[in-house]
C-alpha positions as a Markdown table, in Angstrom:
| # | Residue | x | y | z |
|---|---|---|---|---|
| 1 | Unk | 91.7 | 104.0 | 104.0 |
| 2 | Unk | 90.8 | 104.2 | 107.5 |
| 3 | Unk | 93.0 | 103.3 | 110.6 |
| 4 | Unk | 91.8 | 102.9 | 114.2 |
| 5 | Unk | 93.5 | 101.7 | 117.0 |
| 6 | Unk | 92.0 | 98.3 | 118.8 |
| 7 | Unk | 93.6 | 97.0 | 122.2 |
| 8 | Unk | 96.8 | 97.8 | 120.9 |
| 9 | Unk | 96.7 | 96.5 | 117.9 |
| 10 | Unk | 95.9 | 98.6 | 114.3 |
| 11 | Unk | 93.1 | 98.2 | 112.2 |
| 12 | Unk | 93.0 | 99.8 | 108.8 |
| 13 | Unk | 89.6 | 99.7 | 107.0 |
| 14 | Unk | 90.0 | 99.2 | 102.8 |
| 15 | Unk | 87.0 | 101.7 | 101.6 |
| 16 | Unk | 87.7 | 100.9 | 97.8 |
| 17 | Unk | 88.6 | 99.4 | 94.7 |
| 18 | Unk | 92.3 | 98.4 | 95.1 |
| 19 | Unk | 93.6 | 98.8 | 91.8 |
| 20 | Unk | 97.3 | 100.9 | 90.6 |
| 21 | Unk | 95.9 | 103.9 | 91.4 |
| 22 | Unk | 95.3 | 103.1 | 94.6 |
| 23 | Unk | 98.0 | 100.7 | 95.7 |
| 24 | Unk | 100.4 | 103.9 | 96.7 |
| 25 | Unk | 97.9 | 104.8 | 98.9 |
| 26 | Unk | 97.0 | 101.1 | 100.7 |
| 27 | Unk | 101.2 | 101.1 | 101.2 |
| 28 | Unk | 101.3 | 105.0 | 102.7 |
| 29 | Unk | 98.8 | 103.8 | 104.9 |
| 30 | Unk | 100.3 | 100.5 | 106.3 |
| 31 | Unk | 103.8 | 102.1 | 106.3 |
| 32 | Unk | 102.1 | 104.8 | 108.8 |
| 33 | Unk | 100.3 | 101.7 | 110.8 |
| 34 | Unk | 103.5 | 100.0 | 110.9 |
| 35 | Unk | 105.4 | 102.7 | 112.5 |
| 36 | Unk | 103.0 | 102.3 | 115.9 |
| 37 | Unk | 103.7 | 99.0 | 118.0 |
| 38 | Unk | 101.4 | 96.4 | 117.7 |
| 39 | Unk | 99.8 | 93.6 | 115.2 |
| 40 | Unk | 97.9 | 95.0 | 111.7 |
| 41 | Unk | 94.8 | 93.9 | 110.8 |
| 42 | Unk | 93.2 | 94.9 | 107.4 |
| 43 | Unk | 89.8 | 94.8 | 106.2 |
| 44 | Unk | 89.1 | 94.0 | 103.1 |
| 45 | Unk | 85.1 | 93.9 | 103.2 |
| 46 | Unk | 84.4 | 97.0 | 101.2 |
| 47 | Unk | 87.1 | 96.2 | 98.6 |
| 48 | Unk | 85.1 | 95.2 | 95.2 |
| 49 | Unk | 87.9 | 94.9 | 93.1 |
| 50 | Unk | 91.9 | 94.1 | 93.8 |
| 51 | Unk | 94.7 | 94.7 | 90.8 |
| 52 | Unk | 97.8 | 92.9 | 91.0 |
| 53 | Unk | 99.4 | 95.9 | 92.0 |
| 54 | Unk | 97.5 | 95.9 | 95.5 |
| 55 | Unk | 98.4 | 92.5 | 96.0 |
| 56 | Unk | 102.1 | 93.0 | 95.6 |
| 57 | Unk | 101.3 | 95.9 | 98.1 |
| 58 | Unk | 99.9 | 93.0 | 100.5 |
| 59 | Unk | 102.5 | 91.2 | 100.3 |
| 60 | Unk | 105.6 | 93.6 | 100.6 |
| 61 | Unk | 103.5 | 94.6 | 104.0 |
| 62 | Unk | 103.4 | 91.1 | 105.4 |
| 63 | Unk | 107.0 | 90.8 | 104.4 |
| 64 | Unk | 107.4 | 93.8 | 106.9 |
| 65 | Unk | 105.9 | 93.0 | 109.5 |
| 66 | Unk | 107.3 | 90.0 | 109.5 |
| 67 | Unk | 110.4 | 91.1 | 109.7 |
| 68 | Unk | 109.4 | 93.0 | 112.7 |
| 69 | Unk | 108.7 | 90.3 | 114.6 |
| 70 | Unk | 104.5 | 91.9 | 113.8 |
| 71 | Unk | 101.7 | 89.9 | 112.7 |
| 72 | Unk | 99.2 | 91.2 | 109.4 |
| 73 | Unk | 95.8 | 89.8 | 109.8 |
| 74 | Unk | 93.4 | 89.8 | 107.0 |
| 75 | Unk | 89.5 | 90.2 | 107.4 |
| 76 | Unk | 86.0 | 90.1 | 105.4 |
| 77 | Unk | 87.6 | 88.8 | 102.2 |
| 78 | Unk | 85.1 | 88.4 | 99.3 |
| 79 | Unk | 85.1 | 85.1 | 97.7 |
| 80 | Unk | 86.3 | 86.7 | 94.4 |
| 81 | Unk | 89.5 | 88.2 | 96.2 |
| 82 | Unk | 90.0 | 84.9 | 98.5 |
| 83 | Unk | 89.8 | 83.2 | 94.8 |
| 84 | Unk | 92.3 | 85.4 | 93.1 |
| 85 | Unk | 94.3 | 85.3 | 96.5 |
| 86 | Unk | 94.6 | 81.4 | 95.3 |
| 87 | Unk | 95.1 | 81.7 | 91.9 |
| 88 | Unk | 98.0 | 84.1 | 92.9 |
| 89 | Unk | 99.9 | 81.3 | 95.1 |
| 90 | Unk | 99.6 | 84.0 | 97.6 |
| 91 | Unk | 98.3 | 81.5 | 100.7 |
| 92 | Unk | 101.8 | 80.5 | 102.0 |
| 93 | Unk | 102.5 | 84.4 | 102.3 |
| 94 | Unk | 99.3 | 85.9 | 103.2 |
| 95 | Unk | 97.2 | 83.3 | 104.7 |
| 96 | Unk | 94.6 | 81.1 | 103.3 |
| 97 | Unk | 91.5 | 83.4 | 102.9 |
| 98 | Unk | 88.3 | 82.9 | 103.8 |
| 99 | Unk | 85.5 | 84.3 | 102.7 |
| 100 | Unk | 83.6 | 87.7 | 104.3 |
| 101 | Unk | 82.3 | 87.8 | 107.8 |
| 102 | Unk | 84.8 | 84.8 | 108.5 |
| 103 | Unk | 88.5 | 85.9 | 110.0 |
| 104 | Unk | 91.8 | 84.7 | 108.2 |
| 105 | Unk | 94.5 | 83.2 | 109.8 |
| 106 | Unk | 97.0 | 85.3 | 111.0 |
| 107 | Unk | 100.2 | 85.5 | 108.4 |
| 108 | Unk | 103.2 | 84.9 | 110.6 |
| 109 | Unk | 105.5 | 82.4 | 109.8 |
């Protein structure tokens, strides 16, 4: 995972499969994001693959940045994930995806 800082807000780049093995890492990374002020936005573009176990990860990190009063953007979601994203029930806590190249919705409610 890679994090860069953009106008104040955080940006963390998803370089990989996101599968169980992987998931602890997605959520050390966010946790570190979350700890510097400003709005998240991940992207999911090199992602081939998401396990269940990222997308709990997803959503335990929207949960928290919601309750910080922070916004968690999703970008560059391939139409496989935004599908499984669906099929999950996931839109009313993540966003509706769209698919890659296009920017979701921020996920604040």
């Amino acid at each position: 995972m890679n994090m860069n800082a953009l106008d104040g807000d955080r940006a963390l780049a998803v370089e990989r499969m996101l599968d169980i093995y992987t998931a602890s890492d997605l959520l050390a990374a966010v946790r570190l994001a979350l700890e510097v002020p400003g709005d998240l936005t991940i992207d999911l573009g090199n992602a081939n693959s998401m396990h269940s176990a990222a997308l709990q990860v997803l959503v335990a990190v929207v949960r928290a940045a919601r309750a910080g009063d922070r916004s968690v953007r999703f970008e560059c979601i391939s139409e496989e994930m935004a599908t499984l994203w669906r099929l999950a029930g996931l839109n009313a806590v993540l966003g509706t995806p769209n698919v890659a190249g296009e920017t979701v919705p921020e996920s604040r409610e």
